[in-house]
C-alpha positions in Angstrom: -76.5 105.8 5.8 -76.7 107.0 9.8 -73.8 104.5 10.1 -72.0 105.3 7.5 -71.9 109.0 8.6 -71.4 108.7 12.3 -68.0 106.8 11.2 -67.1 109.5 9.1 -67.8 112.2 11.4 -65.7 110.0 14.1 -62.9 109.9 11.6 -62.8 113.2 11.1 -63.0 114.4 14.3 -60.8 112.3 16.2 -57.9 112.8 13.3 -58.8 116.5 13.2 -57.9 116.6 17.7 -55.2 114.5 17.0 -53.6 116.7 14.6 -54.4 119.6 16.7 -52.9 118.3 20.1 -49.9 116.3 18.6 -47.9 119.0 17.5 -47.9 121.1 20.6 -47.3 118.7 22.6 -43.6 118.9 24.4 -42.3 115.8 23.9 -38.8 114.1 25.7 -37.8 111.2 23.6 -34.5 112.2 23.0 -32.7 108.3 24.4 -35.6 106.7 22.1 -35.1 108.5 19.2 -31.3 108.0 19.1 -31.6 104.0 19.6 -34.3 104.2 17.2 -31.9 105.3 15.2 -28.7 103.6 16.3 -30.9 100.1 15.1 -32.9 101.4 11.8 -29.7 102.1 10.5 -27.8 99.1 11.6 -30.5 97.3 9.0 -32.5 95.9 11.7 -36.4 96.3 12.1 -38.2 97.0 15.8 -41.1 95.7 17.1 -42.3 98.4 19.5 -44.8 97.3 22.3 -46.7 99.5 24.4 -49.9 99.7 26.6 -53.2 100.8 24.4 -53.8 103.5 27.2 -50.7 105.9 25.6 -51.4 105.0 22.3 -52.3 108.9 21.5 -48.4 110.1 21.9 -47.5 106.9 19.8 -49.5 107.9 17.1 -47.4 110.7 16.4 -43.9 109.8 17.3 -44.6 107.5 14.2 -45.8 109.7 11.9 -43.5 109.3 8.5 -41.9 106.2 10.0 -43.9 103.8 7.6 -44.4 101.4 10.6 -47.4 98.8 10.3 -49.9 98.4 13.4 -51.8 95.6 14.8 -55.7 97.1 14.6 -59.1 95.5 15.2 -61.1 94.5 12.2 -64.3 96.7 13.6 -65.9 100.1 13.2 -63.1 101.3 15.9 -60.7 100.5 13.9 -62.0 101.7 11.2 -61.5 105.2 12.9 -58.0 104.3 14.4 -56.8 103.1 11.2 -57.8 106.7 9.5 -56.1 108.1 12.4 -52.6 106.2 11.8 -52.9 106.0 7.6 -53.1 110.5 8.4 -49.2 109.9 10.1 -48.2 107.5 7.2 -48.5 104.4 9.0 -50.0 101.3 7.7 -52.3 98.8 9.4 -52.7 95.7 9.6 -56.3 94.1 11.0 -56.8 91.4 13.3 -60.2 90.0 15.2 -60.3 89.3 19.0 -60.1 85.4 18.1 -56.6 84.3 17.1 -58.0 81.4 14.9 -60.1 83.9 12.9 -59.0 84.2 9.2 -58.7 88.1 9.4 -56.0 87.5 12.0 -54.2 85.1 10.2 -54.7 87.5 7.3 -53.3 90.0 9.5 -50.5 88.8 11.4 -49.0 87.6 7.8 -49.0 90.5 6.3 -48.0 92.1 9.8 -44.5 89.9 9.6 -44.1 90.4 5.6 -44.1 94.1 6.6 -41.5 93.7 9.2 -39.2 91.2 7.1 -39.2 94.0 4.1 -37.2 96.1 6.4 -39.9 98.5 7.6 -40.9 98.6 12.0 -44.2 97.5 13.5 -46.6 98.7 16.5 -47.9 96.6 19.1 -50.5 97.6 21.5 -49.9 94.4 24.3 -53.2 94.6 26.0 -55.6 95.6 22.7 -57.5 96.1 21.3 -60.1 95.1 24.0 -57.8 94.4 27.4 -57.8 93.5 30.0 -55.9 96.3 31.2 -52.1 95.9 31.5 -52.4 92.1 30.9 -50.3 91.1 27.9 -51.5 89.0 25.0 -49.6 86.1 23.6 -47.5 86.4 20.4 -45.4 88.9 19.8 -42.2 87.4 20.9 -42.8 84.5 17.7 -43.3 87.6 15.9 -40.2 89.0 16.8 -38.5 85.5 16.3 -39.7 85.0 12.9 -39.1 88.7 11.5 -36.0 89.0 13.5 -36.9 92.0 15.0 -35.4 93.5 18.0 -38.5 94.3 20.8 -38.4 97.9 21.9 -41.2 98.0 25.2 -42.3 101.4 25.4 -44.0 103.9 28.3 -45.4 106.7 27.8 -46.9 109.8 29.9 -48.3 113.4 29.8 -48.3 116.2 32.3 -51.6 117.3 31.7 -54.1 115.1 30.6 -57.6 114.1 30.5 -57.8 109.7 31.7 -60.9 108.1 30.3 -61.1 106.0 33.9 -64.7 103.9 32.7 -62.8 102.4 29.6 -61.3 99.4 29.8 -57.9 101.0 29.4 -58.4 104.1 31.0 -56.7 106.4 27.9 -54.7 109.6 28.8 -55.3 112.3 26.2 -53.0 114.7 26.6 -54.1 118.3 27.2 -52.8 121.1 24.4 -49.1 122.1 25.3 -48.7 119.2 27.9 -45.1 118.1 28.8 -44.9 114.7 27.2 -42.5 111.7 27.4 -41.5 108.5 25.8 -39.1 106.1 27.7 -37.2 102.7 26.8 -35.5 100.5 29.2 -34.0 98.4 27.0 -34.3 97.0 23.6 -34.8 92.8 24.2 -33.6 90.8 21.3 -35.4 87.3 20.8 -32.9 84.2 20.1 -34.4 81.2 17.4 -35.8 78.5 18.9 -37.2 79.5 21.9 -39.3 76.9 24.0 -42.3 77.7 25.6 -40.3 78.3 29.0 -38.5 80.5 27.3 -41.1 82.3 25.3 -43.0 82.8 28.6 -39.7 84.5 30.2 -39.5 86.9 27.7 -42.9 88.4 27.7 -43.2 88.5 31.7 -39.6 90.7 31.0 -41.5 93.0 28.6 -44.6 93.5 30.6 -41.9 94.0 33.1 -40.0 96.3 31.5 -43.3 98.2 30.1 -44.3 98.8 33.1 -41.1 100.4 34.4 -41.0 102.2 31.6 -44.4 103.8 32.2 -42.8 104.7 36.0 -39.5 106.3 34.1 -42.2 108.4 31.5 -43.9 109.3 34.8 -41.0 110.8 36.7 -39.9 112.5 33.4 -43.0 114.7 33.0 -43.2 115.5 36.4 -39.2 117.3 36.2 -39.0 121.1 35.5 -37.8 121.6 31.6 -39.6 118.7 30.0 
């Protein structure tokens, strides 16, 4: 019962601030919304991929988007899940060990998602970290949905960072400047090797990363 309410109350109440600080938030994703765009209506689905520490401004840049999300299959998630089904996105839930069923379970109904058109969320480093350190498979994600990869920073210029998680998540401060940057979207050929496979997600933890820097500078211009 004391379980049962606690995740309520967390569900509520971290939906409830969400919804509060979302929308007053002063968000500069103009370059990202346009080859959002530019691709969606081409006919062609995006896998986006981000660090789990700016997850909050993610949240609701998605909202009516119908993308799915890779979640954990815990009590967290649980309360993540409520977060992302409020902004009309749909999740999918996966455990820490790749072999488990749920993640199979997951993962294939992940790429079903992606292959009926719709875009898909990828928190690189989740749901557990280590921080900034990528985990394997979304490039044969991206192969076998034919998705094009869009590696995504984000920042805030007034925020609260969380510096004893694991992650250390930013949550952004009521009326902060806000930004979302792209370096470039990375399409994945068939057949990749291993070699290959490796290249490609040391370019997107590359490009992640320099995306972060590019949010960073952003928030810190006059205007934002």
């Amino acid at each position: 019962m004391f379980v049962g309410l606690s995740q309520f109350l967390k569900k509520t109440g971290l939906t409830g601030l969400h919804h509060s600080i979302s929308p007053t938030l002063r968000l500069d994703s103009a370059e990202l919304d346009a080859l959002t765009a530019q691709y969606l209506q081409a006919g062609r689905s995006i896998l986006f991929c981000c660090w789990h520490e700016i997850t909050f401004v993610g949240f609701y840049w998605f909202r009516r988007r119908a993308a799915g999300v890779l979640m954990e299959a815990s009590l967290k998630g649980d309360v993540l899940a409520a977060m992302a089904n409020s902004y009309g996105m749909r999740d999918f839930r996966i455990a820490d060990n790749p072999q488990d069923p749920q993640t199979v379970r997951g993962t294939v109904g992940f790429i079903k998602h992606l292959k009926a058109g719709h875009s898909g969320v990828i928190a690189l480093d989740g749901p557990n970290g280590p921080r900034r350190i990528a985990k394997p498979g979304m490039v044969r994600i991206a192969e076998k949905t034919n998705a094009v990869i869009f590696p995504i920073g984000g920042a805030y210029a007034r925020k609260i960072v969380f510096r004893k998680r694991w992650d250390q998540y930013q949550l952004p401060l009521w009326s902060s400047r806000a930004a979302l940057r792209l370096v470039k979207p990375l399409e994945v050929p068939s057949g990749l090797t291993p070699e290959q496979e490796k290249a490609l997600q040391e370019e997107i933890v590359d490009d992640l990363n320099e995306a972060m820097r590019r949010a960073e500078d952003a928030v810190k211009k006059p205007g934002v």
